[in-house]
DSSP file (Angstrom, degrees, kcal/mol; ACC not computed):
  #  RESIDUE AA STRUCTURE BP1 BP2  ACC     N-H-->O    O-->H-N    N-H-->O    O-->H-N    TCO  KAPPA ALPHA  PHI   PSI    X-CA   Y-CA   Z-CA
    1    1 A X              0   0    0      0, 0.0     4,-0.5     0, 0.0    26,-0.0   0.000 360.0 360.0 360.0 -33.2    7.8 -192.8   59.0
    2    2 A X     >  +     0   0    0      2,-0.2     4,-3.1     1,-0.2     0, 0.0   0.845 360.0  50.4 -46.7 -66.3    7.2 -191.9   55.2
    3    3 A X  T  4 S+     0   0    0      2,-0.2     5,-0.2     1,-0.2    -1,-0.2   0.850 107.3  51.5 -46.7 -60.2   10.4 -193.8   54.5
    4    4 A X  T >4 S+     0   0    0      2,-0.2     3,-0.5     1,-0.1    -2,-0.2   0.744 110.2  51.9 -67.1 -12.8    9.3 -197.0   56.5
    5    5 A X  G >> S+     0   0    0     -4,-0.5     3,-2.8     1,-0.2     2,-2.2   0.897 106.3  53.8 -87.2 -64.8    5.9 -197.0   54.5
    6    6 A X  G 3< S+     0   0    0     -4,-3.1    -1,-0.2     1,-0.3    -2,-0.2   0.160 115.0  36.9 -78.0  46.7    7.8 -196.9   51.3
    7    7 A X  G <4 S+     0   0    0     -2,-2.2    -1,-0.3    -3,-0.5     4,-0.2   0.201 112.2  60.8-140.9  16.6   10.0 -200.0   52.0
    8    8 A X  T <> S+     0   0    0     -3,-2.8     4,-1.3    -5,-0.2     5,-0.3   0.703  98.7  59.2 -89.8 -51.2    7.2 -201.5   53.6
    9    9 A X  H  X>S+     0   0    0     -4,-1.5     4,-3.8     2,-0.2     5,-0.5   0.949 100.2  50.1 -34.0 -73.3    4.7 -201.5   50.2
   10   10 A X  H >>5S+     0   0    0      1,-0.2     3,-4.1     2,-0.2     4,-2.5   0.894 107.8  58.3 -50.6 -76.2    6.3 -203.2   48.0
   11   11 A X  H 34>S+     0   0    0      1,-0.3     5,-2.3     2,-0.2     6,-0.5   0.430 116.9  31.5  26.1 -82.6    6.7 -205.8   50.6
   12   12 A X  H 3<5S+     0   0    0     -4,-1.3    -1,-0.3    -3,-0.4    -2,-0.2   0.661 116.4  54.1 -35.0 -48.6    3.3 -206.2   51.0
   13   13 A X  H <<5S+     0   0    0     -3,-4.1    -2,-0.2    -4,-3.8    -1,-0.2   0.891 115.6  45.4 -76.9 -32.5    2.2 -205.5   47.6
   14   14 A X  T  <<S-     0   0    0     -4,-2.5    -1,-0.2    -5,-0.5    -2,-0.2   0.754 101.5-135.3 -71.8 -31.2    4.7 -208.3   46.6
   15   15 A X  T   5 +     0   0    0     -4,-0.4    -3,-0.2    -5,-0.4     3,-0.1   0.961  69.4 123.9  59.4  53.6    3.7 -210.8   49.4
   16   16 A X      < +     0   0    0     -5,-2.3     2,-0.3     1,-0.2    -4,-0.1   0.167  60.5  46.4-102.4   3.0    7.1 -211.3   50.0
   17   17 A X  S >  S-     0   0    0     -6,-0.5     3,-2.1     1,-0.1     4,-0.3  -0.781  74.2-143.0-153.6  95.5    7.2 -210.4   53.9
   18   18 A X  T 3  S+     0   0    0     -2,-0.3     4,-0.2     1,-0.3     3,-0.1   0.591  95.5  30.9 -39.2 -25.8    4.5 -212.0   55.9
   19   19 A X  T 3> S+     0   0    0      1,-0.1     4,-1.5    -3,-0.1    -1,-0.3   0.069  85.7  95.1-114.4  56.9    4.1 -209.2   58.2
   20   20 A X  H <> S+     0   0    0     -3,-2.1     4,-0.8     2,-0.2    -8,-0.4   0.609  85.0  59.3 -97.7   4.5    4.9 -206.2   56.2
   21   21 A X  H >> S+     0   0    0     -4,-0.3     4,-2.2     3,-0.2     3,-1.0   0.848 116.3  33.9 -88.7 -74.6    1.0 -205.9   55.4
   22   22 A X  H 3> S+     0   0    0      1,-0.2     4,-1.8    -4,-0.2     5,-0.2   0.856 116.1  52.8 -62.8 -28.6    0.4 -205.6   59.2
   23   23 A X  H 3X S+     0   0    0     -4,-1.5     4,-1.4     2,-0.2    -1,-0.2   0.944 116.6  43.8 -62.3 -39.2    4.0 -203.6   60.1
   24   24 A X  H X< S+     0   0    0     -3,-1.0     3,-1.3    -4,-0.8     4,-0.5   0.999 118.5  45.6 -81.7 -76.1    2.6 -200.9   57.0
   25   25 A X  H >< S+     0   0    0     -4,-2.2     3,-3.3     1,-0.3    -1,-0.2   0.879 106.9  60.1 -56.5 -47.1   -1.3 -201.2   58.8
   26   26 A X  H 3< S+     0   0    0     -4,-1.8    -1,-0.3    -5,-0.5    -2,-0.2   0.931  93.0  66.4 -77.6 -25.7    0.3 -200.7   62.4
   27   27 A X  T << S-     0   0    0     -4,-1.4    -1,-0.3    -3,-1.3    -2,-0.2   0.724 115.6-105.5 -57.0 -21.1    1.7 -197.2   61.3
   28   28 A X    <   -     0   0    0     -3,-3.3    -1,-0.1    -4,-0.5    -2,-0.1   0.428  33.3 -76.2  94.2 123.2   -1.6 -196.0   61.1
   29   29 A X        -     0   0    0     51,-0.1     2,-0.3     1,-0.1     3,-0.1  -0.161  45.1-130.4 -65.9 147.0   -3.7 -195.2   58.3
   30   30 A X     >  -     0   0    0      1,-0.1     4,-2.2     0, 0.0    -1,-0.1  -0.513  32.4-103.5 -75.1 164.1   -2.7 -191.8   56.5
   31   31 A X  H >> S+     0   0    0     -2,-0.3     3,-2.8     2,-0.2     4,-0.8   0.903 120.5  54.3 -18.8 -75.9   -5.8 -189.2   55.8
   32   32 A X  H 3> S+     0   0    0      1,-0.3     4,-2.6     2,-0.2     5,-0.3   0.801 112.0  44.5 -37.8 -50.3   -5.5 -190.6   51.8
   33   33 A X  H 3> S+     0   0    0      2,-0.2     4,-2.5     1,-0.2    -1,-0.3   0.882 106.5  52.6 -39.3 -58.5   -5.8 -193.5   52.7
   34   34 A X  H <X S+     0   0    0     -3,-2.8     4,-2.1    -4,-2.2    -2,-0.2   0.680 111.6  40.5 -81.0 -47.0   -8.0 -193.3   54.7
   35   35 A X  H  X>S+     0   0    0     -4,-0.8     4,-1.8     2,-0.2     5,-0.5   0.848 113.9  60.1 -95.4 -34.1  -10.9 -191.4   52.5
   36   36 A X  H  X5S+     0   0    0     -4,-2.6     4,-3.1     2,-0.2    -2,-0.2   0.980 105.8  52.2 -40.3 -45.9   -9.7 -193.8   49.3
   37   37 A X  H  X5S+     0   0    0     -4,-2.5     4,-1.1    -5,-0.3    -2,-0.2   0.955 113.9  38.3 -33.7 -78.3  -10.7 -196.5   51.7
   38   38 A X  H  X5S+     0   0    0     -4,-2.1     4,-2.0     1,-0.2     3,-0.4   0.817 120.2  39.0 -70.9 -26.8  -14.0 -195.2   52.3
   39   39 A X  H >X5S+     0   0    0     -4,-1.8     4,-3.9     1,-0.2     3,-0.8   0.985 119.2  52.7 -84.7 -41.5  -15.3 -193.8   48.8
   40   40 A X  H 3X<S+     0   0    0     -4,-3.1     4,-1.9    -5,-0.5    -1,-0.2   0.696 108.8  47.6 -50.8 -23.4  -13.7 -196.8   47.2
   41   41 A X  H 3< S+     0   0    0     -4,-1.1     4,-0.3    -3,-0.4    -1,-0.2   0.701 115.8  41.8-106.5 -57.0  -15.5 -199.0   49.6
   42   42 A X  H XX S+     0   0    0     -4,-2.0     4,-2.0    -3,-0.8     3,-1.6   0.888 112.2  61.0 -86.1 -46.4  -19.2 -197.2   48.9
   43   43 A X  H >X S+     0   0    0     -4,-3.9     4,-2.1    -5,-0.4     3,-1.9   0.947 107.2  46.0 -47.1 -53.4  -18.2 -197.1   44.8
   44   44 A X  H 3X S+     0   0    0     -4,-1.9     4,-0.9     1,-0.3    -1,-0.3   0.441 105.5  51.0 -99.4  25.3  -18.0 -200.7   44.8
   45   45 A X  H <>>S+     0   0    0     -3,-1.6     4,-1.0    -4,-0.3     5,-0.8   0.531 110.5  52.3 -87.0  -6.2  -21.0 -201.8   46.6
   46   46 A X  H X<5S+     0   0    0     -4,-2.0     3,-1.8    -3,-1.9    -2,-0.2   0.949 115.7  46.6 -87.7 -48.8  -23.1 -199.3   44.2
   47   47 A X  H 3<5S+     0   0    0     -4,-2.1    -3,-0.2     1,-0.3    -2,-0.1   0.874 114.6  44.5 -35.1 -63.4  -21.1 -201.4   41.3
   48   48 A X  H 3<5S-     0   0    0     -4,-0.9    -1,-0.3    -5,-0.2    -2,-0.2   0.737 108.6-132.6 -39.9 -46.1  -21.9 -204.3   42.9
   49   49 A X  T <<5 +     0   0    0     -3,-1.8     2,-0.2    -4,-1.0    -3,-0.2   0.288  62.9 133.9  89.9   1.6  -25.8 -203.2   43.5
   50   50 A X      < -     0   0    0     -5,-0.8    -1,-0.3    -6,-0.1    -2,-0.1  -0.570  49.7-142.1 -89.3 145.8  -25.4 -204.4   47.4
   51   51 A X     >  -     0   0    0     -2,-0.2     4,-1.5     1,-0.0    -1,-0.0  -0.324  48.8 -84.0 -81.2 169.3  -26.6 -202.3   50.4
   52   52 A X  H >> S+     0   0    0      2,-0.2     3,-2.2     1,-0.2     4,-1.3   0.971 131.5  57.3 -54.2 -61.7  -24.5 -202.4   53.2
   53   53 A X  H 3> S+     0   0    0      1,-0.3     4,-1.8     2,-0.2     5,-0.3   0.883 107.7  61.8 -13.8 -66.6  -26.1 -205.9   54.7
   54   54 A X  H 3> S+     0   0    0      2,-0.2     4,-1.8     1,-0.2     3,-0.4   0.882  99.0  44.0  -2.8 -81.5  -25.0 -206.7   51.5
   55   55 A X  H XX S+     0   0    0     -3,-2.2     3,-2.4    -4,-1.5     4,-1.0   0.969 113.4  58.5 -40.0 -82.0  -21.8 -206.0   52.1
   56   56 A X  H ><>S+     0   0    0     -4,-1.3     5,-0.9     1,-0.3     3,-0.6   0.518  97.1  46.5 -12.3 -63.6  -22.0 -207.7   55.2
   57   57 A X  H ><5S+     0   0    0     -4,-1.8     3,-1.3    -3,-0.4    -1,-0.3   0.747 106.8  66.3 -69.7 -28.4  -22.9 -210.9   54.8
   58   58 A X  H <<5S+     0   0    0     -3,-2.4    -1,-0.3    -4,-1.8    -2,-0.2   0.703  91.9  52.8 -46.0 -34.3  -20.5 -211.2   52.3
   59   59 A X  T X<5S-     0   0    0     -4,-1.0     3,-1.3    -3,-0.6    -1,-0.3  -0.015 129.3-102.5 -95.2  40.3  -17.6 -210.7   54.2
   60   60 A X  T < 5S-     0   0    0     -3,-1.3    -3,-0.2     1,-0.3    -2,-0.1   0.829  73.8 -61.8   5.1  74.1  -19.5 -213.8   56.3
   61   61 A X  T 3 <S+     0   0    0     -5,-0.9    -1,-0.3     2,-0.3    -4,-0.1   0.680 106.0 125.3  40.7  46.1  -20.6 -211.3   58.9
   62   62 A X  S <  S+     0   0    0     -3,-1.3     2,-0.5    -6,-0.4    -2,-0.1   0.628  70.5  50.5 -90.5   1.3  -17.3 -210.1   60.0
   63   63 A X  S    S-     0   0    0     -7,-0.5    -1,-0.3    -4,-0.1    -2,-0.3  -0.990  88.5-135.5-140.2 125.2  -17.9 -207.0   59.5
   64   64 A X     >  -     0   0    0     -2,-0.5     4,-1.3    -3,-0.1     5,-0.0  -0.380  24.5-117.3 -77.1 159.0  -21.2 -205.5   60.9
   65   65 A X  H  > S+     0   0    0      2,-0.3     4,-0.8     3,-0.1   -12,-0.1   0.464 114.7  57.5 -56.2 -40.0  -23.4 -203.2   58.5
   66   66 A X  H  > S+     0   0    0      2,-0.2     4,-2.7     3,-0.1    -1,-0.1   0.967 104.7  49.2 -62.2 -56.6  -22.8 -200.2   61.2
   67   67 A X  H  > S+     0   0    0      2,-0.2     4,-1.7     1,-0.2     5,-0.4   0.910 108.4  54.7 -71.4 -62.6  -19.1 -200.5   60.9
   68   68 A X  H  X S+     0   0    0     -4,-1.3     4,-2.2     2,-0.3     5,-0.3   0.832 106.2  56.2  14.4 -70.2  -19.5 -200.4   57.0
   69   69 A X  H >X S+     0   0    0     -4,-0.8     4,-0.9     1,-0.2     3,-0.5   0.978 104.1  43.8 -24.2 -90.9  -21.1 -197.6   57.6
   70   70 A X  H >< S+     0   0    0     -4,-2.7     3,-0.8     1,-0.2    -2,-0.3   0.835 108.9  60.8 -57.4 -35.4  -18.4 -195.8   59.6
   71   71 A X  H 3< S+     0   0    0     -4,-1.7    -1,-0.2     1,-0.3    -3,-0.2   0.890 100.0  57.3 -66.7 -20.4  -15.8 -197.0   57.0
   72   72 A X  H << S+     0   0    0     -4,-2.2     2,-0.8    -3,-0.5    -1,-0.3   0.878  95.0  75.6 -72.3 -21.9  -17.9 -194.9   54.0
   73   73 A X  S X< S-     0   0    0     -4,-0.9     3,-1.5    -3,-0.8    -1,-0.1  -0.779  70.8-168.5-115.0 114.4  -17.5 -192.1   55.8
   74   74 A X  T 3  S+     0   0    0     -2,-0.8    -1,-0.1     1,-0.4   -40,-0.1   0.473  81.0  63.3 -99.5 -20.2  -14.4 -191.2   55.3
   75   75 A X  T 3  S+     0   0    0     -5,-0.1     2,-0.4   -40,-0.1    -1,-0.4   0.027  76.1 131.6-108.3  23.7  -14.1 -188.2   58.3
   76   76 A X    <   -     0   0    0     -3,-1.5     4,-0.0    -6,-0.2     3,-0.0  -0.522  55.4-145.8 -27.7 114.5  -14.9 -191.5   61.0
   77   77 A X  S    S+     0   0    0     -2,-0.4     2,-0.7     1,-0.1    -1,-0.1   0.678  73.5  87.2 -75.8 -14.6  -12.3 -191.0   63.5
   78   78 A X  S    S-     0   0    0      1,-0.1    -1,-0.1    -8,-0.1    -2,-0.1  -0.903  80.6-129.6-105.3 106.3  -11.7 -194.6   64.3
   79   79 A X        -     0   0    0     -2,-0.7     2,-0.3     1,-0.1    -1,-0.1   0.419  31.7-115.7 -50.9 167.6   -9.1 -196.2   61.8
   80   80 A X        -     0   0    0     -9,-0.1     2,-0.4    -4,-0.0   -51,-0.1  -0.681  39.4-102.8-108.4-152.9  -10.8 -199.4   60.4
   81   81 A X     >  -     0   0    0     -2,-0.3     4,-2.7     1,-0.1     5,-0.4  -0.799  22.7-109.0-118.6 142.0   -8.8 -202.6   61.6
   82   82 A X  H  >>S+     0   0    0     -2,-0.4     4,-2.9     1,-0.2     5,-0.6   0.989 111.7  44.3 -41.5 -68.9   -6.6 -204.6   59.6
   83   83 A X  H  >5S+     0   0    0      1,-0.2     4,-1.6     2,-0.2     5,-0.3   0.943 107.8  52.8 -67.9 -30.5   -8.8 -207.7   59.2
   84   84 A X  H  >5S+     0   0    0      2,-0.2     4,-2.0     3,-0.1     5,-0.3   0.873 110.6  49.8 -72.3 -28.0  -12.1 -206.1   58.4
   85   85 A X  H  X5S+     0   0    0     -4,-2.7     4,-2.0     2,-0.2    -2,-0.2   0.888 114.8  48.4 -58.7 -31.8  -10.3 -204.2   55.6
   86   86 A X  H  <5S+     0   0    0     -4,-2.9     4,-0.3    -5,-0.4    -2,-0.2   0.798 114.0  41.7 -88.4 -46.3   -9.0 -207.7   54.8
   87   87 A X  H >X<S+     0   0    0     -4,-1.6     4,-1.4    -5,-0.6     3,-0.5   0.779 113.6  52.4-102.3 -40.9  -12.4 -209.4   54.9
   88   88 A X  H >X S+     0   0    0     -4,-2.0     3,-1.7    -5,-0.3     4,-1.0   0.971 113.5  47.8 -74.7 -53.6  -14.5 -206.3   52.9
   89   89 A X  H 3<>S+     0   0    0     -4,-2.0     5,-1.4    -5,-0.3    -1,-0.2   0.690 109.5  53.1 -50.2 -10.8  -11.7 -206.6   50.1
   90   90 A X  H <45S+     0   0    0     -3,-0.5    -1,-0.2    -4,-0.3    -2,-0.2   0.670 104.0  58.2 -83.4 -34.6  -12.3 -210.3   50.1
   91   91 A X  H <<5S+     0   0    0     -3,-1.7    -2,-0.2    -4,-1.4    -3,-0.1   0.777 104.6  44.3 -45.4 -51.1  -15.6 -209.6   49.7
   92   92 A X  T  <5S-     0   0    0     -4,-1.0    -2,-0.2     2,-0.1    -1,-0.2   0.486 109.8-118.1 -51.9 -42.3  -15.0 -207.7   46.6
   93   93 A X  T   5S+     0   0    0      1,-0.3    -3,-0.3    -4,-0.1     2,-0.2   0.797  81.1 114.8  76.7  99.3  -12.6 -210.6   45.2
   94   94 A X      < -     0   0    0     -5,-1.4     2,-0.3    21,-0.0    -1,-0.3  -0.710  70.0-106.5-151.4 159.3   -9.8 -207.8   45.2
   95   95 A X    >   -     0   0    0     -2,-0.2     3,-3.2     1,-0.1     4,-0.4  -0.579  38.2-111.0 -88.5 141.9   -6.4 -207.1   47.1
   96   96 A X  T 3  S+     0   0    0     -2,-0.3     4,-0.3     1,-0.3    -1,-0.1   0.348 107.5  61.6 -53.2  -8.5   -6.4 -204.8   49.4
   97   97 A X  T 3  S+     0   0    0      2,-0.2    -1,-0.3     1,-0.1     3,-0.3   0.522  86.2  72.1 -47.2 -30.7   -4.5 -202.3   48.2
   98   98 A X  S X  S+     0   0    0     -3,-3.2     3,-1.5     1,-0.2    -2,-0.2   0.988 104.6  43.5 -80.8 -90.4   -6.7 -201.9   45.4
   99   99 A X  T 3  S+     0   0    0     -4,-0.4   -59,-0.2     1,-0.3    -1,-0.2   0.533 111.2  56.3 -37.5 -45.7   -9.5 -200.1   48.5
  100  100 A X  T 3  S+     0   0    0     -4,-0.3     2,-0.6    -3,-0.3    -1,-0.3  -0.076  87.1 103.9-168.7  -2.8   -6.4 -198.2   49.9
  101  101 A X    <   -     0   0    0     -3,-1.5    -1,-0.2   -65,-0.2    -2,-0.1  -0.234  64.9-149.7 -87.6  37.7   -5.9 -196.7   46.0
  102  102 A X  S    S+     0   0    0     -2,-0.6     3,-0.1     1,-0.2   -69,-0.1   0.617  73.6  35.3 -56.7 176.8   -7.2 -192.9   46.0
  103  103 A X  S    S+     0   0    0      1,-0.2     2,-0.2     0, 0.0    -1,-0.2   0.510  79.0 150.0  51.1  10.8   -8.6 -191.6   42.6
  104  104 A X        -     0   0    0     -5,-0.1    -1,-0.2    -6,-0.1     2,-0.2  -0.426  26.2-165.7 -79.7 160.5  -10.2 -194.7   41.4
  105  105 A X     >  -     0   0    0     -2,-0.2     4,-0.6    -3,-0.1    -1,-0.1  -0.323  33.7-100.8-120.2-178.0  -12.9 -194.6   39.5
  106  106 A X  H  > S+     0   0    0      2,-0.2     4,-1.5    -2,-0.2     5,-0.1   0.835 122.3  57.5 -83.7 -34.8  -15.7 -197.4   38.5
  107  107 A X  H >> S+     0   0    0      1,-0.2     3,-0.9     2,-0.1     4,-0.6   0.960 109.8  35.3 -59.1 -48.9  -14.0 -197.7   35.5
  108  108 A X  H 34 S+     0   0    0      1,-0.2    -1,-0.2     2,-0.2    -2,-0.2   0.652 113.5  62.8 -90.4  12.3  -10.7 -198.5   36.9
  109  109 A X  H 3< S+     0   0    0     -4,-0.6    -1,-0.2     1,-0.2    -2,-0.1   0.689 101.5  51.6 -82.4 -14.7  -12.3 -200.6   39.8
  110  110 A X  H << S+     0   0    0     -4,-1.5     2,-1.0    -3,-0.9    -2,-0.2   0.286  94.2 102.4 -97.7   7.3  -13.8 -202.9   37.4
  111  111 A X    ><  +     0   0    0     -4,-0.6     3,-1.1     1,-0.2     4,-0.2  -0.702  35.3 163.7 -51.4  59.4  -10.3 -203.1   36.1
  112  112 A X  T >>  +     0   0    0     -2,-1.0     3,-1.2     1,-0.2     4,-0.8   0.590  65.7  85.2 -98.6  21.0   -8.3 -206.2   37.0
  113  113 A X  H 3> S+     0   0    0      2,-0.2     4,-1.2     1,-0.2    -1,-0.2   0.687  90.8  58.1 -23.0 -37.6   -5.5 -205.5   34.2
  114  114 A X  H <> S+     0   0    0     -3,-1.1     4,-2.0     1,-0.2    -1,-0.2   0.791 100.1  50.3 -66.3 -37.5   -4.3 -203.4   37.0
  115  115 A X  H <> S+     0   0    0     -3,-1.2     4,-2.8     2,-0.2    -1,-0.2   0.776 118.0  41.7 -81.3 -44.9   -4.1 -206.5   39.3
  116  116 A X  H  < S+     0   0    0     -4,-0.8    -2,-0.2     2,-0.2    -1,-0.2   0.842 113.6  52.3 -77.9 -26.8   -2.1 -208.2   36.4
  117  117 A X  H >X S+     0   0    0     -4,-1.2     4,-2.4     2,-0.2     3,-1.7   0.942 111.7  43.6 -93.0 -68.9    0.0 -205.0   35.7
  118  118 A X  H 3X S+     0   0    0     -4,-2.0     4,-2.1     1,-0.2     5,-0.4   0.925 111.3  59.0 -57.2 -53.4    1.2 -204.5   39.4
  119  119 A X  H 3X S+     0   0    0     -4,-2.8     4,-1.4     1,-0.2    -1,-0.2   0.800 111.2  40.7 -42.3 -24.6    1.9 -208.6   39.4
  120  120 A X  H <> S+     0   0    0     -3,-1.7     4,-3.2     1,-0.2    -1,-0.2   0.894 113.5  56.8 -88.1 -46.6    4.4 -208.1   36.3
  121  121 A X  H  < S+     0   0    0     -4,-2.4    -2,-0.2     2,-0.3    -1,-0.2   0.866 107.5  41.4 -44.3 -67.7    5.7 -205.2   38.0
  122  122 A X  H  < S+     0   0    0     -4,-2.1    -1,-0.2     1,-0.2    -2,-0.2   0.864 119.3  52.5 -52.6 -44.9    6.7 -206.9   41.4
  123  123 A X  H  < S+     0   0    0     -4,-1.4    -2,-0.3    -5,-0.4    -1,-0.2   0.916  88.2 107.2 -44.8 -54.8    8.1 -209.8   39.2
  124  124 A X  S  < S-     0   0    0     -4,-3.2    -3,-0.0    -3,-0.1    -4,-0.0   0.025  72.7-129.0 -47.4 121.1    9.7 -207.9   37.5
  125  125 A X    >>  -     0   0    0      1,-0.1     4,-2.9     4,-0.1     3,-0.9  -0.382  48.0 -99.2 -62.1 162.1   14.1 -207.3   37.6
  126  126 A X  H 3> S+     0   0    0      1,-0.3     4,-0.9     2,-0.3    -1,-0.1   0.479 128.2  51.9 -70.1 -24.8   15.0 -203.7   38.0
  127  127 A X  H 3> S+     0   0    0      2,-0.2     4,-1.6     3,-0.1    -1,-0.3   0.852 115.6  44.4-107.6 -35.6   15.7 -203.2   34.0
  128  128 A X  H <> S+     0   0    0     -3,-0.9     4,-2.1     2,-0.2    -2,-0.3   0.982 113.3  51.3 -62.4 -61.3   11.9 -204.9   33.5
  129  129 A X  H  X S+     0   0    0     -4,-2.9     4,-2.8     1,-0.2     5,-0.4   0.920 110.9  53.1 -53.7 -30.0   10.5 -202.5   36.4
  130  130 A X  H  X S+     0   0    0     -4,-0.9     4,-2.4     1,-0.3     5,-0.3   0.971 105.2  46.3 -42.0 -74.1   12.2 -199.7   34.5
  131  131 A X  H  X S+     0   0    0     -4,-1.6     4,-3.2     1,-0.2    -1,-0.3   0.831 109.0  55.6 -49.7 -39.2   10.7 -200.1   31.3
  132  132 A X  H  X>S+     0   0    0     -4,-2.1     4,-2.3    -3,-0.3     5,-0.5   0.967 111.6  50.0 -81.3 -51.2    7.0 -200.5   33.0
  133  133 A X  H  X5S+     0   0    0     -4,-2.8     4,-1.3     1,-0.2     5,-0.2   0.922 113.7  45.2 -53.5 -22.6    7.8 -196.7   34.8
  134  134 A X  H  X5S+     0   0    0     -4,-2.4     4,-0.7    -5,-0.4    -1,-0.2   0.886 109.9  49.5-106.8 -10.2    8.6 -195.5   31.8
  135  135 A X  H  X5S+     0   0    0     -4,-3.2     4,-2.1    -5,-0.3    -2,-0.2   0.777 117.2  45.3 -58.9 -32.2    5.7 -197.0   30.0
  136  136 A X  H  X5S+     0   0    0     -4,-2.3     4,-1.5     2,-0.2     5,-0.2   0.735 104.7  57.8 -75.4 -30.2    3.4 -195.5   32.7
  137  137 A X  H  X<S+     0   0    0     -4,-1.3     4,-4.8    -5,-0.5     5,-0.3   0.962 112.8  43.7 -66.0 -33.2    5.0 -192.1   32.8
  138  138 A X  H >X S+     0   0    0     -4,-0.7     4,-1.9    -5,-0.2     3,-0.7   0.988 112.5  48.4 -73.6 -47.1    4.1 -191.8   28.7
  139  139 A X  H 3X S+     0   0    0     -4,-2.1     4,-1.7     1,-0.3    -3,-0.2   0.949 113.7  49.2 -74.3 -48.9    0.6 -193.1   28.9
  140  140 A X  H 3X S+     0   0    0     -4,-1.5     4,-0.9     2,-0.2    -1,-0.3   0.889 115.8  45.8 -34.9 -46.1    0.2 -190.6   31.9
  141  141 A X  H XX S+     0   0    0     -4,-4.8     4,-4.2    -3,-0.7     3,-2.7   0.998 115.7  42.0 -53.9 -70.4    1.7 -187.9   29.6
  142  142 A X  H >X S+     0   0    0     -4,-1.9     3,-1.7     1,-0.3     4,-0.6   0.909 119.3  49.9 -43.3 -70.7   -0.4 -188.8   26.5
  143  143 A X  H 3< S+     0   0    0     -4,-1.7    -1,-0.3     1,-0.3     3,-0.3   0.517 111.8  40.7 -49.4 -18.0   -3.4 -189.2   28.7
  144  144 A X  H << S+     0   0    0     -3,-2.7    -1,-0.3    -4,-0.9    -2,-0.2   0.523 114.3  56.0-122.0  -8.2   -3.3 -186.2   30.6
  145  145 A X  H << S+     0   0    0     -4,-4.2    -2,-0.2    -3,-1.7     2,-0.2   0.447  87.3 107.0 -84.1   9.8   -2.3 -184.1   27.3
  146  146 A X  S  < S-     0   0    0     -4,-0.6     3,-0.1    -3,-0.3    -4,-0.0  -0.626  77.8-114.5-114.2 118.1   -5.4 -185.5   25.6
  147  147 A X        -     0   0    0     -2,-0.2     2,-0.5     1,-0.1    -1,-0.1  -0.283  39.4-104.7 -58.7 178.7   -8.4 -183.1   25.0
  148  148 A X        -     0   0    0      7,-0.0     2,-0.3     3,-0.0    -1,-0.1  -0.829  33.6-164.2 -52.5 102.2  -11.4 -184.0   26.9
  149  149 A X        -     0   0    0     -2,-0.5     3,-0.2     3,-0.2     6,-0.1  -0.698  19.6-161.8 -69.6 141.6  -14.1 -185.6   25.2
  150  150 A X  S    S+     0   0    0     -2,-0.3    -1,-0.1     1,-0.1     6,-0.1   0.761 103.6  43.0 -92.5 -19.2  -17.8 -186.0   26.4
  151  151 A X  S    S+     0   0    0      1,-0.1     2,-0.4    -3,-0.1    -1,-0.1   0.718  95.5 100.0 -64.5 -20.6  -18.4 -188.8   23.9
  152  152 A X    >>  -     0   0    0     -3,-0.2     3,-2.5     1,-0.2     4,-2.2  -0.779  58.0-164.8-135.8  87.9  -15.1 -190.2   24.8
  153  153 A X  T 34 S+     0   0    0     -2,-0.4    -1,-0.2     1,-0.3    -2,-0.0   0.730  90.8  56.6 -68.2 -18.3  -15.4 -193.3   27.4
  154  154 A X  T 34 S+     0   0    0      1,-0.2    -1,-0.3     3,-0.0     3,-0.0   0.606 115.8  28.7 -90.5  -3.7  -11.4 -192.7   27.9
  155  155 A X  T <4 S+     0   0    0     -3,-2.5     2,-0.6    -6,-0.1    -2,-0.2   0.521  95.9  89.7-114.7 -14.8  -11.5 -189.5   28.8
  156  156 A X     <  -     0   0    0     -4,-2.2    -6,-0.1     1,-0.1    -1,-0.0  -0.718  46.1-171.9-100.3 127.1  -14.6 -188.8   30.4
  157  157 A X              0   0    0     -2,-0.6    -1,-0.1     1,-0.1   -50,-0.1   0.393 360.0 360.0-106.5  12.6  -14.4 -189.3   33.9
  158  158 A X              0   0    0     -8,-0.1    -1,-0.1   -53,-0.1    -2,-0.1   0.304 360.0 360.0 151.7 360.0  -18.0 -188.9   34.8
């Protein structure tokens, strides 16, 4: 199954395969997913300043305030459904992958360089997508070899 998600992503991410969003969604969310979803989901309505209702009406009430609810909480047993994920990221103005992203932060939600980054990325021929892995593998290096500052808005993660 592992295998079928990752030739399923790109797909998706790429918008190149009109159902590979929903073939990737019918497989069933993993855990990760699953709590990225939800903390990503509560981080950016406090960004935002909206309560759940908020939320809500925003996604023009296709998604109830309860069910909001159960998506923030991340240990919910009930998956959420492809089109209410679809409709709270719509909310947002962001693609849905972007909710579905574990380890994001406020910083990097308010981020759409990322959105721009991924775009070049899918565009991208196999000798560009190279060069973008091997630009991300240094700035991960440099970044994760970097001390910690508290002063230091690039390093401080909270």
């Amino acid at each position: 199954m592992v295998a079928i998600r990752k030739r399923l992503a790109p797909l998706c991410l790429s918008h190149k395969h009109p159902c590979a969003c929903q073939s990737l969604y019918s497989l069933g969310m993993d855990h990760e997913a699953r709590r990225a979803f939800a903390h990503n989901v509560a981080l950016l309505r406090r960004i935002h300043g909206w309560s759940q209702q908020d939320l809500s009406r925003k996604t023009g009430k296709r998604v109830g305030q309860t069910t909001i609810s159960y998506y923030e909480r991340p240990d919910y047993p009930k998956e959420p459904t492809l089109d209410k994920m679809e409709a709270i990221a719509d909310a947002f103005r962001l693609p849905l992958w972007r909710l579905l992203m574990p380890g994001q932060t406020e910083e990097t939600l308010r981020d759409l360089g990322l959105n721009a980054v991924l775009s070049s990325y899918v565009r991208a021929d196999p000798e560009g997508r190279h060069y973008l892995e091997r630009v991300a593998e240094r700035e991960a290096t440099y970044h994760s070899s970097r001390p910690r500052n508290s002063d230091d808005p690039a390093t401080n993660s909270g």
